[in-house]
N, C-alpha and C positions, 0 to 999 in steps of 0.2 A: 504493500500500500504506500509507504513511503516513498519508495522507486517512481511509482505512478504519479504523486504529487509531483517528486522534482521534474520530472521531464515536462507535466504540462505546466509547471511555473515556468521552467524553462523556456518554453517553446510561446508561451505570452509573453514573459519578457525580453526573449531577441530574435523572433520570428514572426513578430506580428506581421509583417510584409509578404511573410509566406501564404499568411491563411487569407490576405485580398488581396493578391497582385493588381487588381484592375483597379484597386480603392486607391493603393499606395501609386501608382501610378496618374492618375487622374489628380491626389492631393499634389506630387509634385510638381506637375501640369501648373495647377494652379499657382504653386508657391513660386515658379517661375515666370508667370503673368505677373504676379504683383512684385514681384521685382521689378521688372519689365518697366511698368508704371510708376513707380515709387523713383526708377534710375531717371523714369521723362519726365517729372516733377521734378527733382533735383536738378538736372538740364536746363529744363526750362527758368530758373535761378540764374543762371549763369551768365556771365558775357562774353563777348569773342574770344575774350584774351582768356578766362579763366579755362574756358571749354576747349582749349588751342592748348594749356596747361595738361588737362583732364586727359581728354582723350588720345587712345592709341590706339594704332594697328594691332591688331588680334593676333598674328604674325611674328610682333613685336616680341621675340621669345627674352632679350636683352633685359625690358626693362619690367615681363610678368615676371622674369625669376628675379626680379633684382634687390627683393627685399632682403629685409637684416633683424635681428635682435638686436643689433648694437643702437647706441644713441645716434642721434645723423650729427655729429662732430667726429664720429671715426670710420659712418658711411651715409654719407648725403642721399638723399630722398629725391625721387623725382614725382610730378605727378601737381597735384593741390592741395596746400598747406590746410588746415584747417584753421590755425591762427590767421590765414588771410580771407574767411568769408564773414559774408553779412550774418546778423540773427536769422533773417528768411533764409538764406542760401544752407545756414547750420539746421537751422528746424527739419529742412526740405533732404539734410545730406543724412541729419537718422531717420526722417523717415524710411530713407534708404536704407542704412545700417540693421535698423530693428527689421526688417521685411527681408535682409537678406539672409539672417540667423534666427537662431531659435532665440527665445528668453534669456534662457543659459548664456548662450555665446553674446549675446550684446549685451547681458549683466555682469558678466566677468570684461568683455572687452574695457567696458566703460570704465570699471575698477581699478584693472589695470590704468589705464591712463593717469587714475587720482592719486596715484603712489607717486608719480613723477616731481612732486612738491616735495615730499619728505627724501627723498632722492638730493634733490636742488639743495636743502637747510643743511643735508649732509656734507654735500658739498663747500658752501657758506661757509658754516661753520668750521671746518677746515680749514679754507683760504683766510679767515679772519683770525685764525690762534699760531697759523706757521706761514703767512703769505709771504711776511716777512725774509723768513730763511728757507724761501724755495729760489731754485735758480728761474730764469726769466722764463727759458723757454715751459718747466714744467708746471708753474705761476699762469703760463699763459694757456695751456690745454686742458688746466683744471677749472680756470674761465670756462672757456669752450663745452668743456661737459657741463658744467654749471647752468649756462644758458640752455643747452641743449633738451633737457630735464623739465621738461614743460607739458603741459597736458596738452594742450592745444598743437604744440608739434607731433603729428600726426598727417598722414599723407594718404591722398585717394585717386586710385588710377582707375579708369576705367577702359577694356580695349575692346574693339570691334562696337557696334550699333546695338544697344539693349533689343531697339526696336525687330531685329531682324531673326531674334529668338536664339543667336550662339555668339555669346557676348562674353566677359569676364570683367570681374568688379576685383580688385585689391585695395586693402586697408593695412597701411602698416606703419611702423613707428619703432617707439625704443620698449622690449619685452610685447611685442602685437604686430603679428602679421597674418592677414585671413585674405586668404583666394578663393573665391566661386567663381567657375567659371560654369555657365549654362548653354546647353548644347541639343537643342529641339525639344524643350521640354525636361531635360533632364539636369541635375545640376550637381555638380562633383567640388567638393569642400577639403580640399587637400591642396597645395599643403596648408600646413595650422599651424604657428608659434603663439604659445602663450609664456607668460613669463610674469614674475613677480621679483620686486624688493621695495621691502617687507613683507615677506606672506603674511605675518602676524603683525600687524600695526604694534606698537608698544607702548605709544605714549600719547596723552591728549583727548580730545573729545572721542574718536573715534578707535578708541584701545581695545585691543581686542578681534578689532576688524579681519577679515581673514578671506581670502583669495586663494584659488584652487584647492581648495581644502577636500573638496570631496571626490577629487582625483585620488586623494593619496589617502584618504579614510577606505578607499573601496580595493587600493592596492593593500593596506593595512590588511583589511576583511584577509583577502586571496591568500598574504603572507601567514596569516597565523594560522594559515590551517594547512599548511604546506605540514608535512612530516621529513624526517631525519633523513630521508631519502631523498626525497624528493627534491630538499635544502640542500644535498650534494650534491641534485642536477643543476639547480637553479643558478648557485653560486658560483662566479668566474673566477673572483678576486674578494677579499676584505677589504684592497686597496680601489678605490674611486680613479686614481692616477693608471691604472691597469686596465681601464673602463675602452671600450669601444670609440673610432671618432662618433662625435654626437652629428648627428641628421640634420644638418642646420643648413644655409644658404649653400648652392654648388654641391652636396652631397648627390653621388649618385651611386646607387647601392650596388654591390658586389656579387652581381647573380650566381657566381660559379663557388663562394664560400661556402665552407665545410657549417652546416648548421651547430649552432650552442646553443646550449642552455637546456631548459627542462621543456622536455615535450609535453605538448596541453593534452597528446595522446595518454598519456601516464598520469592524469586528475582526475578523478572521480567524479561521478554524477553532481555533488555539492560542490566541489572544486570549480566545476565548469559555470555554474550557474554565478559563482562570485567573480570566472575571470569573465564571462556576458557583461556583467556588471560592471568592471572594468572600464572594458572594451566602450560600452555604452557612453560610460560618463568622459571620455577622452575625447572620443569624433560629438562629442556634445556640442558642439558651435554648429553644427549644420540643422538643419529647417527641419521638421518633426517628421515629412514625407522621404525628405533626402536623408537623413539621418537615415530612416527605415530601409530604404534601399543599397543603402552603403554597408550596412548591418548584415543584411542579404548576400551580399556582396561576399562579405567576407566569410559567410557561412558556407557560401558555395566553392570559395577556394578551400572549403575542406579544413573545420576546426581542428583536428589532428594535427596540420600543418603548422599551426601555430606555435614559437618557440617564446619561452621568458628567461630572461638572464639577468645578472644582479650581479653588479661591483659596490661595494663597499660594506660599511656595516650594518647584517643584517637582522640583527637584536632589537637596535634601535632605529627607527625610522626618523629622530630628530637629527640624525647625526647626516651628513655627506651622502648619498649613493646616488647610483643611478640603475635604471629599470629599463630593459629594451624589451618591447613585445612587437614580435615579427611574425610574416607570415604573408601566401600570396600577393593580397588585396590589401596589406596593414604592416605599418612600421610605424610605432612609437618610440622614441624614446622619453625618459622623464627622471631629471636630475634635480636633487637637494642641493643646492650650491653653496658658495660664502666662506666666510671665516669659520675655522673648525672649532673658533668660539660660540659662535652663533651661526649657524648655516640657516638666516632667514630667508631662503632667497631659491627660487623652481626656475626651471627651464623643462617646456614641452612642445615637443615638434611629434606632430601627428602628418605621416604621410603617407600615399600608397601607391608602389612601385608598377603596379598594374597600370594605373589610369591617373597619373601626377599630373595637375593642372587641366585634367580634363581630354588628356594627347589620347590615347583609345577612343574617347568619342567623336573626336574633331576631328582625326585621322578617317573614320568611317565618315563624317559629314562630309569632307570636302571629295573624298571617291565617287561616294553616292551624288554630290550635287557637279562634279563633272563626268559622271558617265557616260553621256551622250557626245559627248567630245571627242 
């Protein structure tokens, strides 16, 4: 009896998409119309020059991959600042934002951006207690980050015509980078950077406050029910410095590598149900139909496929590590960062090697719409 609960929890919690295909396809339909409109609202705000700024060639593969994690004083941003639009153009640019993610993804997005103050006072406060006995040139790039540290520096590209139905939207910034690109109806939410410093706010009105949190409360969940075994597949290194390159801007994955880690083949019926769970809350920026389908996606590359690996310390989950979870259709990584006094501070890149920025769709679109040729 117990057997029979998990599998139908299971199969409601990351197989909705299976039991309505035509539902889950028809909701992302739609959730790609209201993009669609929410992008010719925003548009329609614009003026020559901002919209000359804005838009790109779909083509333009240069400047879709050319986002960063870093602050733009150590990689410049191209596209439209958000520090440079009106309140109409900002009201009109999340209408867009919220229409093009879930709740999740445009509540954390936005959070992220409000850490960039307490970032900046860190900064501040530095340059005003040793500004003094810094030499000129490293005086002057602590400037640079300083300013850089701003909520409002934030950048939005958009490439090809919303209107034409295979388009692509990028947001991105320092710890925020999110690609949809939509492709006849369909819409692919990889890659993903989210990022935090401070995950835990510390101090002031807003103490306590806390960002990706239930990423790493749902890898917590998976971890503690790992067994002694399984913690011998799992584990690469104690050391973080032993950890994998991290998936981050320019990564292109290693299809001929020998697989690590612990096979999701070797988890149990309840095992699986916490790494769905996972799984779930990480591609959590995508839209609730495209979420579904992405979900799908990765089931049909065959959950067995799926590998998890673990560098640092795996006792404590406050301390440094990093998590890779791999697999046809899904590469995350997700590191603890910082000071090994205080590691307040995530790095997560959600990508997938199948269909990265939407290239399997848009590869089939542009065959299909020159066939005739």
């Amino acid at each position: 009896m117990k057997t029979l609960i998990l599998v139908v929890l299971s199969t409601l919690l990351t197989g909705a998409a299976h039991a309505h295909p035509d539902h889950a396809e028809i909701g992302m339909q739609r959730e790609a119309a209201g993009m669609a409109e929410a992008a010719a609202d925003f548009l329609a705000t614009l003026d020559e020059d901002q919209r000359a700024r804005l838009l790109f060639d779909l083509d333009d593969t240069e400047a879709r991959e050319g986002w960063s994690n870093l602050p733009t004083s150590m990689a410049p941003r191209s596209g439209l600042q958000i520090a440079t639009l009106s309140d109409a153009q900002r009201i009109a640019l999340h209408g867009l934002l919220a229409r093009g993610m879930s709740s999740e993804g445009y509540g954390e997005a936005m959070h992220i951006m409000t850490l960039e103050p307490y970032l900046r006072a860190g900064v501040e406060a530095a340059i005003a207690e040793r500004g003094d006995e810094m030499p000129e040139d490293m005086l002057a790039r602590a400037n640079a980050i300083m300013e850089s540290y701003d909520p409002e520096n934030y950048w939005v590209r958009i490439f090809g015509d919303p209107a034409s139905g295979t388009w692509s939207l990028v947001l991105d910034g320092h710890h925020l980078a999110v690609t949809a690109t939509v492709v006849d109806g369909r819409i692919a939410f990889t890659p993903v950077f989210l990022g935090n410093n401070p995950q835990i706010i510390q101090t002031g009105l807003y103490a306590g406050r806390r960002s990706l949190q239930h990423e790493l409360d749902r890898v917590a969940d998976l971890m503690a029910s790992l067994d002694a075994g399984q913690m011998g597949q799992l584990v690469q290194s104690e050391d973080t410095q032993d950890s994998a390159d991290f998936a981050g801007p320019g990564w292109v994955p290693d299809m001929d590598a020998a697989p690590e880690g612990l096979s999701a083949a070797d988890l149990n019926a309840d095992q699986r149900v916490l790494l769905s769970y996972a799984i779930r809350e990480f591609i959590g920026v995508a839209t609730l139909a495209a979420g579904d389908a992405q979900m799908a996606r990765i089931e049909a590359g065959g959950m067995d496929m799926i590998r998890l690996a673990w560098w640092g310390d795996y006792t404590d989950l406050s301390r440094r590590f990093m998590l890779r979870i791999s697999g046809p259709s899904l590469h995350i990584d997700f590191t603890r960062t910082g000071g090994e006094d205080r590691p307040n501070h995530f790095h997560i890149v959600v990508r997938d090697p199948s269909n990265e920025y939407g290239s399997d769709w848009l590869q089939s679109h542009y065959e299909e719409a020159h066939a005739d040729e």
